[in-house]
Structure formats: structure tokens, C-alpha cells
Backbone as a chain_set.jsonl record, in Angstrom:
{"seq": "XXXXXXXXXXXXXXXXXXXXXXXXXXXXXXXXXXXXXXXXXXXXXXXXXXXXXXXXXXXXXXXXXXXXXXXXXXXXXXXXXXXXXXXXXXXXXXXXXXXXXXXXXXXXXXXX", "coords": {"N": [[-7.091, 1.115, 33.047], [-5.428, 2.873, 31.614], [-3.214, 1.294, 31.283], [-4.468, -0.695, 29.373], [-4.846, 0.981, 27.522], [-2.247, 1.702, 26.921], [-1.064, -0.76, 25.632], [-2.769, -1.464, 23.758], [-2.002, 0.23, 21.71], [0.867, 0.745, 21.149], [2.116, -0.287, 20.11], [2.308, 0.385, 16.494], [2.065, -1.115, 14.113], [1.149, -3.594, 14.154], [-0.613, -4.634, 12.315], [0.795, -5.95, 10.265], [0.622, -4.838, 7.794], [1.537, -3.704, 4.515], [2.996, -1.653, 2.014], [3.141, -2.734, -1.27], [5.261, -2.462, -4.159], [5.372, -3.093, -7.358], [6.886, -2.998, -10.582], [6.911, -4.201, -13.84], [5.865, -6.464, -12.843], [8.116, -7.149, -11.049], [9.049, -6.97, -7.719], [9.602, -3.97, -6.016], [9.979, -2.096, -4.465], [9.436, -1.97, -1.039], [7.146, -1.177, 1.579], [6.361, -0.869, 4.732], [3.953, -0.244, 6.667], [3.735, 2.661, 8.914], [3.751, 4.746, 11.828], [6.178, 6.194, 11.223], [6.423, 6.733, 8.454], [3.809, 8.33, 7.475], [2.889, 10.406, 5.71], [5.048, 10.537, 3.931], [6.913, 10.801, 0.828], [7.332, 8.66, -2.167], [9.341, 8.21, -4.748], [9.362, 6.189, -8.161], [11.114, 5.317, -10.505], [11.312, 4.172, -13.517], [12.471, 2.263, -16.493], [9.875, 2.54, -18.062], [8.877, 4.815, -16.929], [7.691, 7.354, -14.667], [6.531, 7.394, -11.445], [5.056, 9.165, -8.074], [4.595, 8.197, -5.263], [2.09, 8.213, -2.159], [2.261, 7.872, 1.214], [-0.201, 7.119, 3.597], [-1.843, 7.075, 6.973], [-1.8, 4.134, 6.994], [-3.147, 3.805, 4.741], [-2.406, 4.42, 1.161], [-1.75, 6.743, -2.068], [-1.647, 7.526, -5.419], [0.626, 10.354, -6.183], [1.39, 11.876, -8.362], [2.558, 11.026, -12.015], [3.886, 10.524, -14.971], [2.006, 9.227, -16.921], [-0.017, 9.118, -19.884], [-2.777, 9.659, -19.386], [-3.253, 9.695, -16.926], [-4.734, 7.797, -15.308], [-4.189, 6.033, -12.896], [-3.463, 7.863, -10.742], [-6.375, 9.434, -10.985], [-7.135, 6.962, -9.877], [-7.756, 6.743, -6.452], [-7.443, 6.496, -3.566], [-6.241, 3.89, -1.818], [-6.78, 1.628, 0.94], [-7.673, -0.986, 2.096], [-6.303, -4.66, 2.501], [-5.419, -5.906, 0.348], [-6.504, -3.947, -2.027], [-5.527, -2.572, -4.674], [-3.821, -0.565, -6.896], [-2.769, 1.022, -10.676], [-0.588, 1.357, -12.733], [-0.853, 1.396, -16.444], [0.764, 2.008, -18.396], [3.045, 2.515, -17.753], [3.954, 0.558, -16.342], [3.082, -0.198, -13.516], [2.542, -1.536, -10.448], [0.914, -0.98, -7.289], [-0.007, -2.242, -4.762], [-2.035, -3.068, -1.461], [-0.699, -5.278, 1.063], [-0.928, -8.228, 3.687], [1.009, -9.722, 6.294], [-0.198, -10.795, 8.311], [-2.908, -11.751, 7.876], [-6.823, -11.021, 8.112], [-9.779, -11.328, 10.145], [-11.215, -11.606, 8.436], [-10.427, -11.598, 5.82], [-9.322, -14.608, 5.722], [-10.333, -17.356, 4.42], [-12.871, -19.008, 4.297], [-13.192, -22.61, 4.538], [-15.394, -24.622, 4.907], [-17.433, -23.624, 3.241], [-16.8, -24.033, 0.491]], "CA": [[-7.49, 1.626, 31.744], [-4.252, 3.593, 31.107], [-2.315, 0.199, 31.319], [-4.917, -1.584, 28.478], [-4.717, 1.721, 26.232], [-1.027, 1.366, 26.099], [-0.429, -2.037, 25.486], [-3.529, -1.812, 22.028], [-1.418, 1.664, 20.702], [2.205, 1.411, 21.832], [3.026, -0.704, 18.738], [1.112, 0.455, 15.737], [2.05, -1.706, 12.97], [1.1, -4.538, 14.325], [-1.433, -5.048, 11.222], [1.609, -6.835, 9.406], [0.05, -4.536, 6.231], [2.909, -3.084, 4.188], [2.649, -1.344, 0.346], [4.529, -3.628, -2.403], [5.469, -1.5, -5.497], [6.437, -3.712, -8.302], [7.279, -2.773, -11.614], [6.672, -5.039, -14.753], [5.917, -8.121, -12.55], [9.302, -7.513, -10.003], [8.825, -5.449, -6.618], [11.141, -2.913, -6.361], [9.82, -1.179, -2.678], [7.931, -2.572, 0.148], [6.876, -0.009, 2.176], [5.434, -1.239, 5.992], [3.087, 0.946, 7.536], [4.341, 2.795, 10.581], [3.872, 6.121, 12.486], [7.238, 6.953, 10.566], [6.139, 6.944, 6.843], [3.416, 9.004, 7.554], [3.418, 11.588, 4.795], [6.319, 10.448, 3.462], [6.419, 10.305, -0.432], [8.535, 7.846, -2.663], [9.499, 8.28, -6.01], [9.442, 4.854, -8.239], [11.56, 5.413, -11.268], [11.757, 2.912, -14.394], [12.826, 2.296, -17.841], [8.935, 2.826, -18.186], [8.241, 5.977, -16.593], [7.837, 7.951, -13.415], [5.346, 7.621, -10.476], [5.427, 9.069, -7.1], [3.66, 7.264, -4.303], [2.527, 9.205, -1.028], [2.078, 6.67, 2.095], [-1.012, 8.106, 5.023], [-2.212, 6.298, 7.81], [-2.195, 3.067, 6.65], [-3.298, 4.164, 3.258], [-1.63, 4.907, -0.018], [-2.216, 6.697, -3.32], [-0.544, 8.206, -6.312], [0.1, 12.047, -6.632], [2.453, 12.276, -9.655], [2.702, 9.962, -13.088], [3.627, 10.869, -16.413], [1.527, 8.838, -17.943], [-0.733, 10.417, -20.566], [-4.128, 9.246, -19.055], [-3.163, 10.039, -15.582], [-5.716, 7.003, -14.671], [-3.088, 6.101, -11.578], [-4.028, 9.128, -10.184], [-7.939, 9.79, -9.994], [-7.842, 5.977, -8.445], [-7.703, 7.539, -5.502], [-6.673, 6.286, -2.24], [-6.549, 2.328, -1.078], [-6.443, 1.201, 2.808], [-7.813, -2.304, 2.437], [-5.472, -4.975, 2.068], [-5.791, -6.719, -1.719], [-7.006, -3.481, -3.072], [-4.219, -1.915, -5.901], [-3.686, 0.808, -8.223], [-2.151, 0.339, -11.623], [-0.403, 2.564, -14.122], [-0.589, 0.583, -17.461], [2.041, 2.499, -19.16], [4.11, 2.763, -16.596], [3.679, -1.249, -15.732], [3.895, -0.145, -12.175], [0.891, -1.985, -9.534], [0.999, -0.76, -6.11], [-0.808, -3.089, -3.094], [-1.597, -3.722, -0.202], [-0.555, -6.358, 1.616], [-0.539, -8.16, 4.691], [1.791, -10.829, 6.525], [-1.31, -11.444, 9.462], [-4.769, -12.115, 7.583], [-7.468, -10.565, 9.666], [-10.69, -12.392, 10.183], [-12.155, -11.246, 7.364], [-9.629, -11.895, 4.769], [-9.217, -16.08, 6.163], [-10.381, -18.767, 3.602], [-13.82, -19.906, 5.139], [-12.918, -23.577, 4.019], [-16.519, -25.298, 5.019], [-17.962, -23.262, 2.07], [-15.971, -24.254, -0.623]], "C": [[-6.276, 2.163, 30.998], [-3.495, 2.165, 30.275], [-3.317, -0.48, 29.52], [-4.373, -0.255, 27.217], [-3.484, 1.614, 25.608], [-0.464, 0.354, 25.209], [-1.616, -2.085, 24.082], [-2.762, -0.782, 21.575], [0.399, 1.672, 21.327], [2.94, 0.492, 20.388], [1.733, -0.845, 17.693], [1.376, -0.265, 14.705], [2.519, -3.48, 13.777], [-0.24, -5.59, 13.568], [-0.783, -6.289, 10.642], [0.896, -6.068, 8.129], [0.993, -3.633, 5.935], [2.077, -2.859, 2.38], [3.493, -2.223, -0.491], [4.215, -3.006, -3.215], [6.252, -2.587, -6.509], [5.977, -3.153, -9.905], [7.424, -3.994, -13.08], [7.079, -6.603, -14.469], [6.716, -7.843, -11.61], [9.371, -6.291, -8.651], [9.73, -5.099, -6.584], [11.21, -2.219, -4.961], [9.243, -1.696, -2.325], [8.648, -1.533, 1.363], [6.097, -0.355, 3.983], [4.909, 0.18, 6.913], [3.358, 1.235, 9.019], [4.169, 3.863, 10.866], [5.27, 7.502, 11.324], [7.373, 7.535, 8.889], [4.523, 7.479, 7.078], [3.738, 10.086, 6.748], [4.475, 11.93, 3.978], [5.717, 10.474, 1.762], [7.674, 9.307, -1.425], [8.337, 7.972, -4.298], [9.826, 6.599, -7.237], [10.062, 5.307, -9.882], [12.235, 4.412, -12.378], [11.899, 3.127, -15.554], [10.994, 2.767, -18.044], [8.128, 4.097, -18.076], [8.45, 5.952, -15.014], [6.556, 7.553, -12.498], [5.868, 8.348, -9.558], [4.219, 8.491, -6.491], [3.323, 8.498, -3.406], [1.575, 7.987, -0.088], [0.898, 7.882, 3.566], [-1.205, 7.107, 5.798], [-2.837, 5.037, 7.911], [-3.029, 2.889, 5.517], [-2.363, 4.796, 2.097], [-2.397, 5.473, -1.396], [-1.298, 6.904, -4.377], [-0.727, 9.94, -6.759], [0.541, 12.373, -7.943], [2.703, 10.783, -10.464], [2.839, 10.899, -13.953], [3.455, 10.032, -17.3], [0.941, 9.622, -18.794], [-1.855, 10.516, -19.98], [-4.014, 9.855, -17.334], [-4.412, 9.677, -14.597], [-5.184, 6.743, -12.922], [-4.029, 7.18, -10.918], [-5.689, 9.232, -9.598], [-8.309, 7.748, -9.327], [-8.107, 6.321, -7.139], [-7.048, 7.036, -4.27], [-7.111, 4.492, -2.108], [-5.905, 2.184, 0.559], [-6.636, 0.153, 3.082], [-6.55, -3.133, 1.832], [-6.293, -5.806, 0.771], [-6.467, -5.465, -2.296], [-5.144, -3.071, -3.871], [-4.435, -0.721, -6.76], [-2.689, 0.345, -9.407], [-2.414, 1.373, -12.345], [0.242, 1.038, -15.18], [1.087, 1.061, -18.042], [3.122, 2.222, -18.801], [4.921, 0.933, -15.821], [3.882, -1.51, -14.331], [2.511, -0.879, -11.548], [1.57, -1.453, -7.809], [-0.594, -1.236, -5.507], [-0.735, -3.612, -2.379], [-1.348, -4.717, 0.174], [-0.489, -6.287, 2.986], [0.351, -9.894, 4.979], [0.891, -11.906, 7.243], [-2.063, -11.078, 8.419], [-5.4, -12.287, 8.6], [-8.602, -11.754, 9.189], [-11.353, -12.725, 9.163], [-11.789, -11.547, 5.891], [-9.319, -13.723, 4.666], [-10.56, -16.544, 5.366], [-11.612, -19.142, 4.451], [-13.931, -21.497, 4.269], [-14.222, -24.654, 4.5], [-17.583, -24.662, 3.591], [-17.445, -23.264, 0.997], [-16.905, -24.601, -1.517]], "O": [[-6.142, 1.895, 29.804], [-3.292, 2.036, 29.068], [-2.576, -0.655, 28.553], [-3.67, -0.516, 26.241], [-3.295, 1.486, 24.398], [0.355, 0.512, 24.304], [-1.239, -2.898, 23.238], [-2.895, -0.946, 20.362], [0.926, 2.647, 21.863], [4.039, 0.679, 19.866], [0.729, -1.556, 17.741], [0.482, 0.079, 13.932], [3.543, -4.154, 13.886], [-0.689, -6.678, 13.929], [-1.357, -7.367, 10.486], [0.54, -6.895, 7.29], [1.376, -2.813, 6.769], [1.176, -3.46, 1.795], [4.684, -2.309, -0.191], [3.019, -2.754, -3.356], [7.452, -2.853, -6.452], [4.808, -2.959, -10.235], [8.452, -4.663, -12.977], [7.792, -7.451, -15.005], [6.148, -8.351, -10.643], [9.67, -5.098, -8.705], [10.752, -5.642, -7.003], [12.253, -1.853, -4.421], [8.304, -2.145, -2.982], [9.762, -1.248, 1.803], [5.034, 0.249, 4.128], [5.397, 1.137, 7.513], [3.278, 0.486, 9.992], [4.511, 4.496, 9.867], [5.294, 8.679, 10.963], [8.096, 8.377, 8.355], [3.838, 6.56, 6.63], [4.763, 10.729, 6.975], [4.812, 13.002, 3.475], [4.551, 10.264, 1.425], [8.874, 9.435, -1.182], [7.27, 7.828, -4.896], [10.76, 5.926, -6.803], [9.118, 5.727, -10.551], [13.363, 3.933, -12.26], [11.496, 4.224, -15.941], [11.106, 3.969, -18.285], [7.145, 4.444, -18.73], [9.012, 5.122, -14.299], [5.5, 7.427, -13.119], [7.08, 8.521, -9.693], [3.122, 8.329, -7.024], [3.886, 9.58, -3.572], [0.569, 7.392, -0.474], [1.191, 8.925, 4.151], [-0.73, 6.049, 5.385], [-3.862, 4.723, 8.515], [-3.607, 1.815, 5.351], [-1.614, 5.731, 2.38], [-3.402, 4.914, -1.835], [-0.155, 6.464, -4.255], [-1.631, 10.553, -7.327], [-0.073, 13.231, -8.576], [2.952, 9.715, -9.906], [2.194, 11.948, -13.933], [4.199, 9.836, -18.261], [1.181, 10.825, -18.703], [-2.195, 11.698, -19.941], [-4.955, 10.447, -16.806], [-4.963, 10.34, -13.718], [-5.76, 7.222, -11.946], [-5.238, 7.092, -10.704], [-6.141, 9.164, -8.454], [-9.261, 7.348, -8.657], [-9.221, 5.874, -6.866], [-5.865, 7.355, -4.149], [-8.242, 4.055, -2.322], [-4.855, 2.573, 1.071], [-6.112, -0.253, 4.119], [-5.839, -2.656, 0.948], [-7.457, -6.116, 0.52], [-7.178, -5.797, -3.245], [-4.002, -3.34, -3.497], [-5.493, -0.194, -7.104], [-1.887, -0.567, -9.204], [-3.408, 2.04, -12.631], [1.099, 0.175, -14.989], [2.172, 0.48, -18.02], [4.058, 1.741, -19.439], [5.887, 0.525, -15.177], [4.491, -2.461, -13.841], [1.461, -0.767, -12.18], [2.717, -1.702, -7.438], [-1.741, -0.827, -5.688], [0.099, -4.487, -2.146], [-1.92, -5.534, -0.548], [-0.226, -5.283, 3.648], [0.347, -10.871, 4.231], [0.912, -13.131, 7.124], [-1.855, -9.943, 7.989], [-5.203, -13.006, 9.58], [-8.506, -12.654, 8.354], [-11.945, -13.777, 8.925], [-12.593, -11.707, 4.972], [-9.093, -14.16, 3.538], [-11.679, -16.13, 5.672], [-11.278, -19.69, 5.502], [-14.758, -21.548, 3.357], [-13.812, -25.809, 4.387], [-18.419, -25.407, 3.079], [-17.67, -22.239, 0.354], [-16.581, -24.886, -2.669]]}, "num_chains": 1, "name": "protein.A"}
């Protein structure tokens, strides 16, 4: 039992799901989810305006924008991959992604 617990938790970002931050169309950060960005926060700074990001356990939101609307913000938190957040003003989109597509995310190509 010891031996199985280690070998599902001894490497946790083995999702392949990482944050992409791009900025009017061009990513600027990719962020991969790991034990180590845990609580971390990142600042995304553009001819456009300010965000900060803050990265949790395989979730992300936004704490800080100076937009005027400060829509960014009450989005609230995303953890699935393909959801996003989006400051207009700002032209910033932050989402998830992944490299592995789980079962659930795979193309059922008989129902087309």
C-alpha cells in the first residue's frame, strides 16, 4: 500500500496542466502547476495595464487589475482545463491548459 501511494503522489504534476497568460493575442508566462507555485503570485505588466495572477492547487485566479470594472476579478477561480478569465481592457486572457487530454476532454470521433 505504502509502495502504490508513493508511486500515484511522488510526482504531482503529472496532469501536464499549466496556466498560459497571453496578452493581446501573444503569451507572455506559462505557468505549470507544481507543489512549488503554490501561493505564489505573478505580476503581468503591459502597455495595457496591470494584473496580478495568484496560482493554488492547480487552480488560478486574479487578485489585483486596474481595470475600471474589475470584471477579472469577481470571475473567480478556474481549475478545469479550457476554462479562462479575461480582462478586456487590459487584453490579458489567462487559461488553462493541458499537454495530456484526460478522458473527458478526448474528441469522441464516432459522434461527429
Amino acid at each position: 500500500i505504502a509502495l502504490a501511494y508513493y508511486f500515484t503522489h511522488s510526482n504531482s504534476n503529472t496532469s501536464g496542466k499549466y496556466v498560459s497568460v497571453m496578452v493581446n493575442g501573444v503569451e507572455v508566462k506559462k505557468i505549470e502547476f507544481s507543489d512549488n507555485v503554490i501561493g505564489e503570485t505573478y505580476e503581468i505588466q503591459s502597455e495595457f495595464g496591470r494584473n496580478v495572477i495568484e496560482i493554488g492547487d492547480e487552480s488560478v485566479w486574479i487578485i489585483e487589475a486596474d481595470c475600471p470594472d474589475k470584471l477579472d476579478i469577481k470571475q473567480g477561480v478556474i481549475s478545469r482545463t479550457g476554462e479562462v478569465l479575461v480582462c478586456l481592457p487590459n487584453r490579458m486572457i489567462v487559461e488553462i491548459k493541458s499537454d495530456k487530454p484526460s478522458d473527458e476532454e478526448k474528441i469522441d470521433n464516432y459522434n461527429y
